[in-house]
N, C-alpha and C positions, 0 to 999 in steps of 0.2 A: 288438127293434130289430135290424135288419138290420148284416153289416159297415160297408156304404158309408153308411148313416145314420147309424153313429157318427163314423166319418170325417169325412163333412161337417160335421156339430156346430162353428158357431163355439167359437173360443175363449172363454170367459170365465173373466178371468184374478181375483184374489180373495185379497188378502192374509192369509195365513195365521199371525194375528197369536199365538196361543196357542204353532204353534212355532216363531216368531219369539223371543219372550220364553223358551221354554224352552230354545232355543239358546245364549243366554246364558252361561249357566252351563258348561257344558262347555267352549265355546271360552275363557272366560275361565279353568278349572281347568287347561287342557292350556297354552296361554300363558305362564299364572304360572308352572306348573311346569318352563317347559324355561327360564323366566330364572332361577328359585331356582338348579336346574343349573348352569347357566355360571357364577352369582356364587359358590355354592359352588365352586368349582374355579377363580376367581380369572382367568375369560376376561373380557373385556369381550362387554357385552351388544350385539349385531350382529345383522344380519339372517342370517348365512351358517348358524350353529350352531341358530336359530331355526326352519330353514326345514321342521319334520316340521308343527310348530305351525300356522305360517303357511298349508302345504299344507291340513291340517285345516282351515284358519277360512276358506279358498277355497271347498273343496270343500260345506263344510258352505251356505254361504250361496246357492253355485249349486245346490246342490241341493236348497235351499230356494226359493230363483228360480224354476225348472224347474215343481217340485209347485204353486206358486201360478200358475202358466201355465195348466199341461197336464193336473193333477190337484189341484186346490184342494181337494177335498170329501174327500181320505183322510184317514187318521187323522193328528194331529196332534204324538202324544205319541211314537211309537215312532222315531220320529228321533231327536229330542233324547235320549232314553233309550239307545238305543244308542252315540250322536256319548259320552256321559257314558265308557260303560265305555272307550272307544276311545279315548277321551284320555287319560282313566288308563291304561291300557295302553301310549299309544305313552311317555309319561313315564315308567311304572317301566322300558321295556325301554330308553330312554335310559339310566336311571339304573343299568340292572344289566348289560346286554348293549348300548354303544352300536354297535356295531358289525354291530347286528340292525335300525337303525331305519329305517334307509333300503330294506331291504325292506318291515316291515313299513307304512311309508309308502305305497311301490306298490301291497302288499296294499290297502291301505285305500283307494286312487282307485281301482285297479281293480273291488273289491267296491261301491263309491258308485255307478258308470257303471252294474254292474250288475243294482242295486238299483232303478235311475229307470229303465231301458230296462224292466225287468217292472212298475214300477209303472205307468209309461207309458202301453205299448202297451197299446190296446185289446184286443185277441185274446190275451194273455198264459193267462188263465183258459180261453179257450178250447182253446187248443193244446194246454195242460197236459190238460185232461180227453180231450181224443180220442186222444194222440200219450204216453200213459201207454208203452202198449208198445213203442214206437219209442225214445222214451228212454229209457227200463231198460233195454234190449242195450247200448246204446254202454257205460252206466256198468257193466254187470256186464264187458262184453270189457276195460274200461279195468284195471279192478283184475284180470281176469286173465292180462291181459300184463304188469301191474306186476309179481306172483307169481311169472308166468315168466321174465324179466328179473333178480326180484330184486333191485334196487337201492336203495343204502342208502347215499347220499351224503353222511352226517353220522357215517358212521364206524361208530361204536355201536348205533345208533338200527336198532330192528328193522321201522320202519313203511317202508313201498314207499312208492317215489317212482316217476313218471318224468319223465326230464329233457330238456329239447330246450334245447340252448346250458348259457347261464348260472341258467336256472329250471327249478324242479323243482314237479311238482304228487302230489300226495296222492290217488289215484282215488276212496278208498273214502270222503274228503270231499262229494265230487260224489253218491257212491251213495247216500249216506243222506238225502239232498233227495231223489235220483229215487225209492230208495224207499219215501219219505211219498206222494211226489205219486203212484204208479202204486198203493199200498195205499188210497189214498183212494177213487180210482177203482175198484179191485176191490172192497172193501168193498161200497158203495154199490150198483155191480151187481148183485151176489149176496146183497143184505141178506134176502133175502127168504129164502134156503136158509139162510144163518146163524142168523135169527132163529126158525125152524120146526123145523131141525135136533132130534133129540134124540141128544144122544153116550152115552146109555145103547143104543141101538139103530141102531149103526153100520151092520150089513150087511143092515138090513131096507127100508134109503130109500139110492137111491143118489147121493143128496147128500151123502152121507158124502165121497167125494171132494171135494168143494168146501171141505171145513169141512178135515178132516186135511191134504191133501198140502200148503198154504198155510201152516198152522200147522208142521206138519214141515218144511216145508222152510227158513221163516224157523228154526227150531229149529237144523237142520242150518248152512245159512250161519253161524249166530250161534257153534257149536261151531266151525266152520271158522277161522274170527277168533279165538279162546280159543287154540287151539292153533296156528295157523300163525303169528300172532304176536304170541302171549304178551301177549295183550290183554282181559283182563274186563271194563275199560273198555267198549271198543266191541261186545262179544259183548254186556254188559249194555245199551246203548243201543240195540243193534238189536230187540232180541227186546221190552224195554220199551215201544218205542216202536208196537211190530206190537201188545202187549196191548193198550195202551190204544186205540189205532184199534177193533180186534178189539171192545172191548167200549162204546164209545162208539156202535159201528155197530148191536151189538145190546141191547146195556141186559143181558149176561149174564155174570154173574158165574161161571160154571161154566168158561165160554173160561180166563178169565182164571189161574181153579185150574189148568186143564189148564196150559195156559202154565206160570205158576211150577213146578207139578211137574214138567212138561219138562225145564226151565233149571236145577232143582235137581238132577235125576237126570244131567243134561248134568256138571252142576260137579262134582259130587262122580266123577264117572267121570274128570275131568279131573282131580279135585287126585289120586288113586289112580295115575294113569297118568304122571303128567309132574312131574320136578321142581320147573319152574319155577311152577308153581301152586302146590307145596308150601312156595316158600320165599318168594311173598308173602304167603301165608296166615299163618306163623307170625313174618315180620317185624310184621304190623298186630294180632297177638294180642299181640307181647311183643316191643317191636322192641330195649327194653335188652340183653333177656336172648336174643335168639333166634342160637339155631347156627348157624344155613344159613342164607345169603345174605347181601344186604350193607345194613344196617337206616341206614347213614350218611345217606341223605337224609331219610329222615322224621323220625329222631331232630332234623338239623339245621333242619329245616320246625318241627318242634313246639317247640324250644328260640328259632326267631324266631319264634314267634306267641307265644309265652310272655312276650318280653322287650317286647313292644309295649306291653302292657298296656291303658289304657283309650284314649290318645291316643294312643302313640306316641312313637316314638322325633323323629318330625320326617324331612320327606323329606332324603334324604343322610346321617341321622345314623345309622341303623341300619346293623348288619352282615350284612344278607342271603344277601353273596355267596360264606359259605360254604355257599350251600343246591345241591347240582349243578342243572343246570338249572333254577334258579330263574324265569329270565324266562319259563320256557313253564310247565314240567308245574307249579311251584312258587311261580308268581306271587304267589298268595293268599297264602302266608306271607311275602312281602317287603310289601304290602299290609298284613299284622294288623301286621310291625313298625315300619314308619313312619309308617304312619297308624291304628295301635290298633286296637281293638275296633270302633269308630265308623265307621272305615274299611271294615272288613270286614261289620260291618250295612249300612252305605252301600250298597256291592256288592250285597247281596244282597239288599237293598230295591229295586233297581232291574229286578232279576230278578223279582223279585214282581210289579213293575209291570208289566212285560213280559207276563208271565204272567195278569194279568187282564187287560191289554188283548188280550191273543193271544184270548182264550179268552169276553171280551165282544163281537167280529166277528163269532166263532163261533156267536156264541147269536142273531146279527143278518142269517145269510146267510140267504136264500130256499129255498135245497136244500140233499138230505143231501148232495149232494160237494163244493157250498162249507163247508160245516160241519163235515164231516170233515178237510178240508185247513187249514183253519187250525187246527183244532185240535189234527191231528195236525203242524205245523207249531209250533206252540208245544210242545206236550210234547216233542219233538225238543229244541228251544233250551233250556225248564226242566229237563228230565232231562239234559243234558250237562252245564248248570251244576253240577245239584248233587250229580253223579256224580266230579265233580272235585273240586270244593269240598269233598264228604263226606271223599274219597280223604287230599287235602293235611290233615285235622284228625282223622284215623285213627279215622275214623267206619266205616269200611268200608275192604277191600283197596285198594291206590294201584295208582290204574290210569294210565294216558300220553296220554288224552284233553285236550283243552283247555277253558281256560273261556271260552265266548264274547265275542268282541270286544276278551277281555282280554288273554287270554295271545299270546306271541309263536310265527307261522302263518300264512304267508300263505294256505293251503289253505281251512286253518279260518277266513278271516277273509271270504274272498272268499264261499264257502258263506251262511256266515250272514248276510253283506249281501244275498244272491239269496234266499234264508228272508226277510228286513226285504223286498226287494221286494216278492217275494208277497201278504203280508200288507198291505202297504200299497195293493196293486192291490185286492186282498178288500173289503178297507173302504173303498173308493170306492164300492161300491154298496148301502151299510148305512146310511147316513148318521150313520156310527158317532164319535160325539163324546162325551170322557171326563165 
């Protein structure tokens, strides 16, 4: 089908009644929760103190309006899934940092507009797959003028920003979409030198070049982020998320050995070399007893997941907010203590869901770079959840990444709304229904 013959395409508009109904929920969880708030604290209930709520059950319903317009046939589920963690999120960051909400409100129309313009536009999928290279420059120049710059407008906080006025943006937020979408498209390309490769006999086929400098180089970047700012977090997201493309492109499990020996030979050169790997390492080994460093937020993470127990303390009744940055990196532990165990299986049931819808598109697109792209699109979103999620329950080193849609970000938040676009552009031509 030509451009201008999808253009012309009347409209046929199509009540999208499943995420009508699954809309529900969420706007009615985000609602209750910001009037529990006010009655807790003894405001009368009004529209003024309301209005993060209100914003959300607008936004949510026009852009349910929109998709039953302009794109009836996408997926159904990954709104209302999403709108779920969002409303939780904009509530606990009421509840713990109100003084956070009204950005993160912005975040979240901004991230909604962005999410319907890609689901949208017809040529979305297209662009992406030709304009791979075109967009990987801006986003690599972005994050290295942020480095150059160095700016760190939260004081503490070692993550680059840069800032124009009153807003500040997260580049390397932006890089990790461009680099799913341009790794889709190179995979794909070159499947055929990947797949035929043999890495026991590097300098005898000179495809060798295709297969190493790609893998080294995601290598190299991912060390780059380790040490420049003290992030395992995103060095583990980046290089994770390049294996699994890697090996989803070729069905080879050898890639993927290389990879982790990479990234283990990487780490361990890194905890050898740098203190500050040494003293999160020995905080998430033994955070009571450990000498180096400063073990007070995890101990105080693990003491409110502790105190939640199976239901919870109830929202406002817990003590969360001796967690240091609880609203962002430590959300989940103000989550296990208000709303229990139940709460935190909730969260991370819905990630699941996520994660088999991402990943049933996948198994539904026509070609290998729409099936790459959503797929490496979802392991992107699943692998940051549960890189975070592990972090907060010292299941693994604590890393400073976020947990999608939940935690407090406007970077992070707008990102994964343009991720939910895509995805929901993808499965408009899958006739992908749960």
């Amino acid at each position: 089908m030509t451009p201008v013959s999808m253009y012309a395409q009347p409209l046929r508009p199509r009540l999208r009644g499943r995420e009508l109904a699954l809309l529900i929920f969420p706007l009615a969880l985000t609602a209750l929760g910001f009037i529990v708030l006010q009655l807790l604290h003894n405001h009368p209930v009004t529209a003024g103190p309301l209005w993060p709520a209100l914003a959300l059950i607008g936004a949510a319903l026009v852009a349910h309006g929109l998709l039953s317009l302009f794109a009836p046939d996408a997926d159904q589920t990954l709104l209302p899934l999403a709108l779920t963690l969002n409303g939780l999120g904009l509530v606990m960051i009421e509840r713990l940092a109100s003084n956070f909400t009204a950005r993160q409100t912005t975040a979240m129309l901004i991230g909604l507009a962005v999410a319907l313009a890609l689901a949208i536009w017809p040529d979305t999928l297209r662009l992406l797959e030709r304009a791979r290279y075109s967009l990987l420059v801006p986003g690599i120049l972005l994050l290295l003028l942020a480095v150059l710059i160095s700016l760190t407008p939260f004081g503490s906080s070692r993550a680059l920003f840069l800032t124009v006025g009153r807003f500040g943006f997260q580049p390397s937020e932006l890089l990790k979409l461009l680099l799913v979408i341009f790794l889709a498209g190179y995979l794909d390309f070159h499947r055929e030198k990947f797949v035929t490769f043999r890495l026991l006999r590097p300098f005898r086929d000179v495809r060798w070049l295709w297969v190493y400098f790609p893998m080294l180089g995601m290598w190299g970047f991912s060390m780059l982020l380790l040490v420049w700012q003290r992030d395992l977090g995103a060095a583990l997201l980046f290089f994770g998320t390049f294996l699994a493309l890697a090996y989803l492109a070729t069905q080879r499990g050898d890639y993927a050995m290389l990879g982790v020996g990479l990234f283990a030979v990487g780490a361990a050169a890194a905890y050898t070399l740098f203190a500050h790997v040494r003293e999160r390492v020995a905080i998430w080994l033994d955070p009571w007893g450990a000498t180096i460093g400063d073990p007070y937020q995890i101990i105080q993470g693990l003491l409110a997941v502790a105190n939640g127990g199976i239901l919870g303390q109830g929202l406002g009744q817990g003590f969360p907010d001796f967690v240091p940055v609880v609203h962002s990196d430590f959300i989940l532990a103000a989550v296990a203590e208000e709303w229990g165990l139940a709460g935190v299986l909730a969260v991370i049931g819905i990630f699941l869901l996520l994660l088999l819808r991402g990943f049933d598109i996948s198994l539904r697109e026509p070609d290998g770079y729409r099936q790459l792209l959503a797929s490496g699109l979802t392991t992107l979103l699943a692998l940051q959840a549960l890189i975070i999620m592990a972090g907060s329950l010292r299941l693994i080193p604590l890393t400073g990444i976020t947990i999608p849609f939940l935690s407090y970000g406007g970077s992070s938040l707008v990102t994964m709304y343009a991720l939910l676009g895509v995805l929901l552009r993808l499965s408009r031509d899958t006739n992908c229904e749960p």
